[in-house]
KOLRO-424236 format. One line per field, with one value per residue (C-alpha): x, z, y; residue in one letter; residue number from 1. Coordinates in pm, 1 decimal. Layout:
KOLRO-424236
east	[X, ...] $
up	[Z, ...] $
north	[Y, ...] $
type	[a, ...] $
seq	[NUM, ...] $
end
This chain:
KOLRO-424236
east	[-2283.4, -2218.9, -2527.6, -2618.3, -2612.9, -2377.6, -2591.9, -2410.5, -2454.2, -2192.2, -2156.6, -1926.8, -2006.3, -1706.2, -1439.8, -1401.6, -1771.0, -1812.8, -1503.5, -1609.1, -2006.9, -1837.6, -1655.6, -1998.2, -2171.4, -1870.5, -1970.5, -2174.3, -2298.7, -2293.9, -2553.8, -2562.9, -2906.3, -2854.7, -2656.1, -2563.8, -2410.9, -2415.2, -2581.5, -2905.1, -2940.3, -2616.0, -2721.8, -3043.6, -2875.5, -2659.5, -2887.4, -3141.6, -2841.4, -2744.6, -3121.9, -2996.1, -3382.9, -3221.9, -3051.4, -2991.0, -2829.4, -2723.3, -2544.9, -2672.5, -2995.6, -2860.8, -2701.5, -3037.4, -3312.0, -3155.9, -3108.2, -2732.7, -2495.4, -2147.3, -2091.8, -1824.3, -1720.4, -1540.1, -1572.9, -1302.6, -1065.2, -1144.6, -1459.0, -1323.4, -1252.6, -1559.2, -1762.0, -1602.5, -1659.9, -2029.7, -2056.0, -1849.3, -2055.2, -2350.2, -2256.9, -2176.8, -1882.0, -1682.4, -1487.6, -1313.1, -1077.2, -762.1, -561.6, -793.6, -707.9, -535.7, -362.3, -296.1, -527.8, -872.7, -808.4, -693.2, -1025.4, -1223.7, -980.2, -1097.8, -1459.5, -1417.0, -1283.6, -1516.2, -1813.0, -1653.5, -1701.6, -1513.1, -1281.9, -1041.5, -883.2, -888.1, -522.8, -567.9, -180.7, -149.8, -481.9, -381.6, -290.4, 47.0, 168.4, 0.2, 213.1, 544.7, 467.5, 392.8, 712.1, 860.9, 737.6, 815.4, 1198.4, 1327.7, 1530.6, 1602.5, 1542.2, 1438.9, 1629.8, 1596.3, 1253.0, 1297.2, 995.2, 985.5, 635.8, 584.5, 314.8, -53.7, -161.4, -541.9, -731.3, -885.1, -1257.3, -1283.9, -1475.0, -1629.2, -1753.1, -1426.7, -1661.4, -1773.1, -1620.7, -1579.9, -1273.9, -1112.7, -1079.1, -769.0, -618.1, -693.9, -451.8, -692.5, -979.6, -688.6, -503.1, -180.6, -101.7, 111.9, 161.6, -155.3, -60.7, 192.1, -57.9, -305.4, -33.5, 223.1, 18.1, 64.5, 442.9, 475.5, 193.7, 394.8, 724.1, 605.9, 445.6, 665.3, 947.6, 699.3, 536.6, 858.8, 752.4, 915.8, 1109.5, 1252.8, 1214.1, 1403.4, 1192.3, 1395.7, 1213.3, 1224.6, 1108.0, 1133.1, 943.6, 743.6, 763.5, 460.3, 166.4, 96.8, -192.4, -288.7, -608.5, -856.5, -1053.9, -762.9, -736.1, -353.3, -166.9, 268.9, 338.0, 614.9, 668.8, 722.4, 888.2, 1075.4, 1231.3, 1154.4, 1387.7, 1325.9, 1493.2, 1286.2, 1361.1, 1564.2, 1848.3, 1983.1, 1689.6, 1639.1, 1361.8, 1337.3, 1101.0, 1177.3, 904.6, 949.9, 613.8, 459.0, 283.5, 641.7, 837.2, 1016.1, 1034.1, 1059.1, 1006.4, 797.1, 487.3, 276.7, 392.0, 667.1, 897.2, 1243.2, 1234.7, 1594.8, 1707.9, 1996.7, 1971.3, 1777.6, 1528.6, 1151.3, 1041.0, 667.2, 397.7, 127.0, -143.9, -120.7, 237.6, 379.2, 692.5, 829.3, 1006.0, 1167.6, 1348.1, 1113.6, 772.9, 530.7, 537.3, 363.5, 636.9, 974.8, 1153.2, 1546.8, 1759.8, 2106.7, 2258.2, 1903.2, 1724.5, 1430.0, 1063.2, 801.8, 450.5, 161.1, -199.2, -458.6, -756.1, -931.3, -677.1, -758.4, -1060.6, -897.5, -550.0, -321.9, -241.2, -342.8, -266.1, -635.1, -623.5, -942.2, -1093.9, -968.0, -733.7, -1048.5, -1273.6, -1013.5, -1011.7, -1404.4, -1412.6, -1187.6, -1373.1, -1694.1, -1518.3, -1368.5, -1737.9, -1869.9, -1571.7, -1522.2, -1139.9, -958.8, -902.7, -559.3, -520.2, -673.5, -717.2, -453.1, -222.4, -380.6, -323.0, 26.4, 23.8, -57.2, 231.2, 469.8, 313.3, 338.7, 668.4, 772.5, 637.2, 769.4, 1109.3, 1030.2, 958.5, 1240.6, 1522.4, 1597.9, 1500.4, 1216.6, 1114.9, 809.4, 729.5, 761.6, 463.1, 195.5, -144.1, -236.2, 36.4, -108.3, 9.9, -219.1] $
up	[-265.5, -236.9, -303.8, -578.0, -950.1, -1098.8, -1405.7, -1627.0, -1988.1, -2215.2, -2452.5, -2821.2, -2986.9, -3184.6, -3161.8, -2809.9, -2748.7, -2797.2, -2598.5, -2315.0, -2347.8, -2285.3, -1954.1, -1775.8, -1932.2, -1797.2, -1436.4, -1235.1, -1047.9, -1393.4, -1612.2, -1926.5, -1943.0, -2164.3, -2507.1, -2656.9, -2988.7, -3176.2, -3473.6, -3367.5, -3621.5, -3460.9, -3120.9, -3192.7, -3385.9, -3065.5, -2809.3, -3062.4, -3133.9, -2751.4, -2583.0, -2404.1, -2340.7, -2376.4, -2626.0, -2705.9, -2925.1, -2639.4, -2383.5, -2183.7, -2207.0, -2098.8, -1768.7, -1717.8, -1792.5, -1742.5, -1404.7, -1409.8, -1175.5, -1395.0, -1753.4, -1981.2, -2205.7, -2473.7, -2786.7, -2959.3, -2743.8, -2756.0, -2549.6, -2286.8, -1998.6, -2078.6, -2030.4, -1721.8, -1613.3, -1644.5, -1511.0, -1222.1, -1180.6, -1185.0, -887.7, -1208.9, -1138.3, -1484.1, -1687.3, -1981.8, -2282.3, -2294.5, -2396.7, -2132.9, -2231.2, -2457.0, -2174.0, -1830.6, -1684.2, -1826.7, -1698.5, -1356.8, -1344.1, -1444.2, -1152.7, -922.2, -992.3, -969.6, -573.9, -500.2, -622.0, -468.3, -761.0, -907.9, -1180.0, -1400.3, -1746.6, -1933.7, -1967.2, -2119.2, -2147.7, -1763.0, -1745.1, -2027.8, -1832.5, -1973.4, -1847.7, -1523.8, -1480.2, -1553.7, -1306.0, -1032.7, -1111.5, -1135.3, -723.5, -651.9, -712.8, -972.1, -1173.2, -888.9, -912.6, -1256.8, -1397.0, -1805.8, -1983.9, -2347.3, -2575.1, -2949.1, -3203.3, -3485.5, -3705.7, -3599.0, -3874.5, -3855.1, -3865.5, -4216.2, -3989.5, -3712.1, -3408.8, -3324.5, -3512.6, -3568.3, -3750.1, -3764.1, -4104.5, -4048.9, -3818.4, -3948.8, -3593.7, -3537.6, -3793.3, -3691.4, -3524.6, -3201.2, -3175.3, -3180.9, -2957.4, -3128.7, -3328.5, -3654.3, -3442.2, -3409.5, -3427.8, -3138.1, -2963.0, -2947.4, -2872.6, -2654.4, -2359.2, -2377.2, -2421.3, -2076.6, -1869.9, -1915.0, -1880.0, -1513.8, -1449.6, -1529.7, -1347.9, -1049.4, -1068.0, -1029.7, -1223.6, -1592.9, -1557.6, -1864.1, -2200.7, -2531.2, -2833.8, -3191.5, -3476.8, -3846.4, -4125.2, -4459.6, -4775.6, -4793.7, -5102.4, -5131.7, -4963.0, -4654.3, -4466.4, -4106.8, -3996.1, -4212.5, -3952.9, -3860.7, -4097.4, -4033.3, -4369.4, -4399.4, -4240.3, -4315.4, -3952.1, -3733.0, -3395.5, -3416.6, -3125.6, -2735.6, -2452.9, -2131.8, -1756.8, -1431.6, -1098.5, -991.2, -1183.1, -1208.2, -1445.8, -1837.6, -2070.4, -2435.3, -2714.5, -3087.9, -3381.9, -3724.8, -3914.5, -4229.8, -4149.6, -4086.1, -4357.5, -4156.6, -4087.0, -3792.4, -3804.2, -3376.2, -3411.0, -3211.4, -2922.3, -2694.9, -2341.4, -2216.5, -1853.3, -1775.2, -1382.7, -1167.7, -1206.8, -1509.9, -1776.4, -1911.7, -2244.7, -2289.0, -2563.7, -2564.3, -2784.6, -3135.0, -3023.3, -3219.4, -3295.8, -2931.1, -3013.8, -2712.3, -2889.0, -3174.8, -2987.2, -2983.3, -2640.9, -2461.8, -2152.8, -2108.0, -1791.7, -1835.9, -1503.8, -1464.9, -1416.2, -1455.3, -1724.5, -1944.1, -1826.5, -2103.9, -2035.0, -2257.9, -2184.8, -2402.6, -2367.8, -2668.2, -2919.3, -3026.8, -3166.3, -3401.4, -3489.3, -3608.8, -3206.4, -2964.6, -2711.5, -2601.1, -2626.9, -2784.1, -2584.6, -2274.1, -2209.3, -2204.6, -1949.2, -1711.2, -1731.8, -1695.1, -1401.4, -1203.1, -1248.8, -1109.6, -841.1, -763.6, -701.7, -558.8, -332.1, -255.2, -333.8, -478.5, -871.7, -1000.3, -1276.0, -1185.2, -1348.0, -1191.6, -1368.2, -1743.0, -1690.4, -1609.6, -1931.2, -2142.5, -1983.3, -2054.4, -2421.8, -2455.9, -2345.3, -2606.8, -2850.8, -2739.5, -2765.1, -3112.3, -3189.3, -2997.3, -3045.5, -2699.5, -2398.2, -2222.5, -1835.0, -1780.3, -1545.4, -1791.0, -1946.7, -1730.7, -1766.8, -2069.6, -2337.1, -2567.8, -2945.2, -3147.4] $
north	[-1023.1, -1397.7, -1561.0, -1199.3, -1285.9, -1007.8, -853.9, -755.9, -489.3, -514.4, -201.4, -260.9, -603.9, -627.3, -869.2, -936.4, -940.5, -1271.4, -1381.8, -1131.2, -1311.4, -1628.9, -1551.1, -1430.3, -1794.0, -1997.1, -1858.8, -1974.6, -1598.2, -1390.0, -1304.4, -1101.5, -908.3, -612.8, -557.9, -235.1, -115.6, 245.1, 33.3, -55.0, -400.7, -522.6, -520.5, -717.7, -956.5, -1029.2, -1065.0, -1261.7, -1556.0, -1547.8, -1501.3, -1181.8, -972.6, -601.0, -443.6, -68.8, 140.3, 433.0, 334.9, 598.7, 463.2, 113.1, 282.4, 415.5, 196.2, -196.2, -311.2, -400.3, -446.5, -411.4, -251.5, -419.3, -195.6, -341.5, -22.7, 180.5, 321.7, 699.9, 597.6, 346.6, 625.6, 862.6, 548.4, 416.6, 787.1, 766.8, 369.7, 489.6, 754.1, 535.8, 320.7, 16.8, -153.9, -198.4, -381.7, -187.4, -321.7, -138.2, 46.7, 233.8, 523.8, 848.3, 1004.1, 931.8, 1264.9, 1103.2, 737.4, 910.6, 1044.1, 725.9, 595.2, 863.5, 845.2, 446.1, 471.7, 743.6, 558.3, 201.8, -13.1, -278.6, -106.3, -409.8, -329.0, -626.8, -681.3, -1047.4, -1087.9, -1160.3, -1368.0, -1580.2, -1976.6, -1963.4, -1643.8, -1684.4, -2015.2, -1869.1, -1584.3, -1844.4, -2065.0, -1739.9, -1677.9, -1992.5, -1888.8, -2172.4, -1928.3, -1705.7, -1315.3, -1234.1, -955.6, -949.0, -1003.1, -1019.8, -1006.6, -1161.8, -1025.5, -1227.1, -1243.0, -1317.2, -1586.3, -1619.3, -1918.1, -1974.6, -2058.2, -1798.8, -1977.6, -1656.4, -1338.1, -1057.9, -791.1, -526.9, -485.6, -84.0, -63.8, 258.3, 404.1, 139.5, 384.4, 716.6, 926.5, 1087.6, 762.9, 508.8, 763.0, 658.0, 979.9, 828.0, 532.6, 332.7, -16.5, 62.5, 241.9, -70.1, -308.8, -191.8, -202.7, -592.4, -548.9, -345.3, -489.5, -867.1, -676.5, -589.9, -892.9, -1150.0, -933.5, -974.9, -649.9, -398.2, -96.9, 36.6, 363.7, 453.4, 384.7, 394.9, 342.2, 285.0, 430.0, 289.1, 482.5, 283.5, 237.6, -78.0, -296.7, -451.2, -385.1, -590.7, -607.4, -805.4, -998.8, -1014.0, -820.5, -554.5, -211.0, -211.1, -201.4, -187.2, 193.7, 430.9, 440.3, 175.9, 124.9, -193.6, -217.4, -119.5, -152.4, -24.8, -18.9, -91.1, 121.7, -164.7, -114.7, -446.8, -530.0, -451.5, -562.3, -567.8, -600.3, -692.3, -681.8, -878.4, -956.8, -912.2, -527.9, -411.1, -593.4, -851.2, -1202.2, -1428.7, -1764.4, -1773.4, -1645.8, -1409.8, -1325.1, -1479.9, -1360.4, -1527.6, -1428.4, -1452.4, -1505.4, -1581.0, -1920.4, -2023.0, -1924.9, -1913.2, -1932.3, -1857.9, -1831.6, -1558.4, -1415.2, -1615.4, -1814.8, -2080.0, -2255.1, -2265.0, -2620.4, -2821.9, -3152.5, -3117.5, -3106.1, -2790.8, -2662.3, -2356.4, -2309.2, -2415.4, -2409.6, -2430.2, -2425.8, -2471.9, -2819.9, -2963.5, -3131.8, -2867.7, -2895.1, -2851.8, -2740.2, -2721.3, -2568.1, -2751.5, -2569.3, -2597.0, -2354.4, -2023.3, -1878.7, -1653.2, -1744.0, -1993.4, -2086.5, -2412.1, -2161.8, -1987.9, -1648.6, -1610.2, -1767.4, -1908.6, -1607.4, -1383.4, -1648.5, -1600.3, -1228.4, -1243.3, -1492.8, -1266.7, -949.3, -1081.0, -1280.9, -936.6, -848.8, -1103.4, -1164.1, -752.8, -821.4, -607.4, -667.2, -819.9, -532.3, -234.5, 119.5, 274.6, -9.0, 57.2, 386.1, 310.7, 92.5, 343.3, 607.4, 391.4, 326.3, 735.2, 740.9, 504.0, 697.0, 1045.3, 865.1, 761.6, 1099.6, 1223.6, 1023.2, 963.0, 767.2, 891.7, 849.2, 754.4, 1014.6, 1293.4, 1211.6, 1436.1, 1421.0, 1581.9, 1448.9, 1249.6, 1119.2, 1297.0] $
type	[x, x, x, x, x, x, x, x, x, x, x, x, x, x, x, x, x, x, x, x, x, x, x, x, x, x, x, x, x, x, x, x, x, x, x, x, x, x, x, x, x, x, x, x, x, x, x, x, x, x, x, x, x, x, x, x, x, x, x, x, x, x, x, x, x, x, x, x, x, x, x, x, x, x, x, x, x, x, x, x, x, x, x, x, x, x, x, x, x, x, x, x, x, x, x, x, x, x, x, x, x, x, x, x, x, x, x, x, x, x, x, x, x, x, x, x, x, x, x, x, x, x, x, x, x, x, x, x, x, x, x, x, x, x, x, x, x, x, x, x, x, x, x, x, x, x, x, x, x, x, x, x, x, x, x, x, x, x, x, x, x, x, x, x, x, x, x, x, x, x, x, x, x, x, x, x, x, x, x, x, x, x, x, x, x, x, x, x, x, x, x, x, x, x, x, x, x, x, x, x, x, x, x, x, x, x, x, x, x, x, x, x, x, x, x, x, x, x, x, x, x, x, x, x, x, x, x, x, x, x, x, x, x, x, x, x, x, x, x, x, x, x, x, x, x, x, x, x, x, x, x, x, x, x, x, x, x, x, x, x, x, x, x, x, x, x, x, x, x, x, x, x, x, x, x, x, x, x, x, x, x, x, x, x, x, x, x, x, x, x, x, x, x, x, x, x, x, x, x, x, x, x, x, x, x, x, x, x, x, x, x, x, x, x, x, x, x, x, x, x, x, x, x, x, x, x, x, x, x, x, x, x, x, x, x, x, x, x, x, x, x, x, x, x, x, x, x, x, x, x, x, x, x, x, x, x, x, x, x, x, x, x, x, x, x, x, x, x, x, x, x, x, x, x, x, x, x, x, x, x, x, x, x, x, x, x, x, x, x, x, x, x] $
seq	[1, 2, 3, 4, 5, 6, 7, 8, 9, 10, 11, 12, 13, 14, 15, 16, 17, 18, 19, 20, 21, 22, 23, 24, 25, 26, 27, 28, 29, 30, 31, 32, 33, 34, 35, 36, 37, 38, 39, 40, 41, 42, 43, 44, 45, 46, 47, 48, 49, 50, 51, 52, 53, 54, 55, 56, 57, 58, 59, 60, 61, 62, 63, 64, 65, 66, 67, 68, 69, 70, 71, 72, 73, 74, 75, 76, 77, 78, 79, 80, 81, 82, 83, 84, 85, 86, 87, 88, 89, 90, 91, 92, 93, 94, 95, 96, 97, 98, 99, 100, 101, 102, 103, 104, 105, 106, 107, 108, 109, 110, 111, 112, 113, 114, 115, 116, 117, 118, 119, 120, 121, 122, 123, 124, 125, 126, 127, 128, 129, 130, 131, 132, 133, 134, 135, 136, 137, 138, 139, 140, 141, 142, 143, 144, 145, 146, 147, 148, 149, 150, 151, 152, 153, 154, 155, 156, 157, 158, 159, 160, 161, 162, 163, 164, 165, 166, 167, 168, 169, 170, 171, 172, 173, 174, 175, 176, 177, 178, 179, 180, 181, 182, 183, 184, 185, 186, 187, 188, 189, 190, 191, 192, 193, 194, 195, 196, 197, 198, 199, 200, 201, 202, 203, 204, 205, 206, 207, 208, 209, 210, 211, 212, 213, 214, 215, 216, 217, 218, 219, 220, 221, 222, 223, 224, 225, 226, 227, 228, 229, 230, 231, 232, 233, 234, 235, 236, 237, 238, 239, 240, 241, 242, 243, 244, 245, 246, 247, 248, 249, 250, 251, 252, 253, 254, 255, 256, 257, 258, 259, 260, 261, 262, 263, 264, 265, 266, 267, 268, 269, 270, 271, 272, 273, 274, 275, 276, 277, 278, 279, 280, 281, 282, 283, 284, 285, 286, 287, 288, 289, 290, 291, 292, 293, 294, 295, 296, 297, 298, 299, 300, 301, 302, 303, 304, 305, 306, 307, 308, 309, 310, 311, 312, 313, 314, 315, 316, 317, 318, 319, 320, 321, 322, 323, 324, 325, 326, 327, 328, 329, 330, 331, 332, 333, 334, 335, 336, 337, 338, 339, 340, 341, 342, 343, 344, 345, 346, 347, 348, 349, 350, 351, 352, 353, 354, 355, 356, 357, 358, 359, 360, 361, 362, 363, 364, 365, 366, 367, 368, 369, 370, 371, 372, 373, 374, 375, 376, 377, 378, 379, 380, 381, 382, 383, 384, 385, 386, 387, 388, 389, 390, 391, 392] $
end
């Protein structure tokens, strides 16, 4: 497919829409013929204001009747495996949002149908496409803090931008919320987030896999009311899970996660999200999605690279800020490019794609786990979630 344009549908014009439409227009082989949206005005609208000729308002229809290459599927979460199922099934190669899926037997069969069909199957994992974390995992290969053995993980408050560069509707967004289409049970945010939390917690530990996990519950009585985003449905929960920690199969290594924002009723002053990868022989600090505040002798800095007996290196990524939050650091959008360009280089290049199915499948067992220990009050292995335990 080298000298093949990749034509591509994308299906859910929400949020990431827009950040997803501007990874295929950033490269050079992809081309974004077809929209499609369950409301019919909606879809129109976005392929009028971005010159796209199709749109449609069932995606089966789209699979049928465009001439595409790849689907990116980017709607709520209860549909992400059914429609990788049915792309897969279609010969489409696909891009899907996470989480992928609600338990680990329907995304192993979107996986199956994927690598029987031969398409191109990535879960758009942003956290380890996003510049910053990408750099921290190659200084992390290049050895300058030796083996990395601790990753601990820091979630602050997401402060959006008073402008939004791009659209964040559609203003109804009550399937965040509810228990079986957010396929969080009584643990939604979680559910949507964690993914992040253990896809970086491999990654920047140089992809050893999670093996058990010990999820602290909190159940408290909010004072006032708190909501997120302006374009998230979360409000302050009864629940919450405020801390994660986890152990890798390599025993020597540990990770940890700690949450203090406004939705669960604490504060931290570093916002969004942040790692320490801690090693042998020195340490990483690193912004992600919505980061702030990481301060290096009083200057604003993305990564900083601490190693013993040796003077700090400071990095920063200026690539425009953020689209949607309070951040120089590009999530939204630059994050999202990179994600894009890989999946149709993965295409066009018949390689095989950095963060596969099988891997937000594993994601999400390791976000089920942490919620069966939650529930539980115990750690959890990840392998005793089976195929058909989900949190609802």
């Amino acid at each position: 497919m080298q000298d093949k344009v990749v034509r591509v549908g994308i299906v859910g014009l929400g949020l990431v829409a827009t950040s997803h439409l501007k990874g295929y227009l950033a490269h050079p082989s992809a081309e974004v013929v077809a929209v499609c949206d369950s409301d019919n005005s909606r879809a129109r609208q976005f392929a009028d204001m971005h010159g796209i000729a199709e749109f449609y308002s069932s995606f089966e229809d789209m699979l049928e009747n465009s001439d595409i290459d790849a689907i990116d599927i980017a709607t709520p979460t209860f549909l992400h495996s059914v429609m990788t199922l049915k792309a897969a099934k279609a010969g489409k190669h696909v891009h899907c949002e996470k989480p992928f899926c609600r338990t680990t037997g329907e995304g192993m069969a979107a996986c199956r149908a994927a690598r029987s069909s031969g398409i191109k199957l990535v879960v758009g994992e942003t956290y380890v496409f996003g510049t910053s974390h990408m750099k921290a995992r190659e200084l992390i290969d290049e050895g300058v803090i030796g083996r990395p053995l601790q990753v601990r993980q820091r979630q602050g408050a997401f402060l959006e931008r008073s402008d939004p560069r791009i659209p964040t509707g559609p203003g109804d967004r009550t399937w965040r919320v509810d228990p079986e289409k957010s396929g969080g049970g009584e643990y939604p945010w979680v559910y949507d987030h964690a993914v992040h939390f253990f896809s970086v917690g491999e990654y920047l530990m140089q992809d050893h896999e999670i093996a058990e996990i010990y999820g602290v519950s909190s159940s408290h009585v909010p004072g006032n009311e708190s909501g997120g985003a302006a374009h998230d449905p979360y409000t302050s929960s009864h629940l919450d899970i405020p801390i994660i920690t986890w152990k890798y199969e390599d025993s020597d290594r540990q990770g940890l996660w700690v949450r203090g924002e406004r939705l669960n009723g604490k504060y931290d002053y570093m916002q969004g999200f942040s790692s320490s990868v801690v090693g042998e022989k020195g340490l990483i600090e690193v912004l992600g999605e919505g980061g702030h505040n990481l301060l290096w002798e009083g200057k604003q800095c993305h990564l900083v690279l601490h190693r013993e007996g040796k003077e700090a290196i400071t990095y920063r990524f200026d690539e425009g800020g953020d689209d949607v939050w309070q951040s120089d650091l590009s999530y939204y959008s630059q994050g999202h490019i990179n994600q894009i360009r890989h999946f149709v280089d993965s295409i066009i290049q018949d390689i095989e794609p950095r963060y596969s199915g099988e891997q937000g499948v594993h994601a999400v067992q390791c976000v089920l786990a942490t919620i069966r220990s939650a529930r539980e009050g115990r750690p959890v292995k990840v392998k005793e979630i089976g195929p058909d335990y989900s949190a609802y």
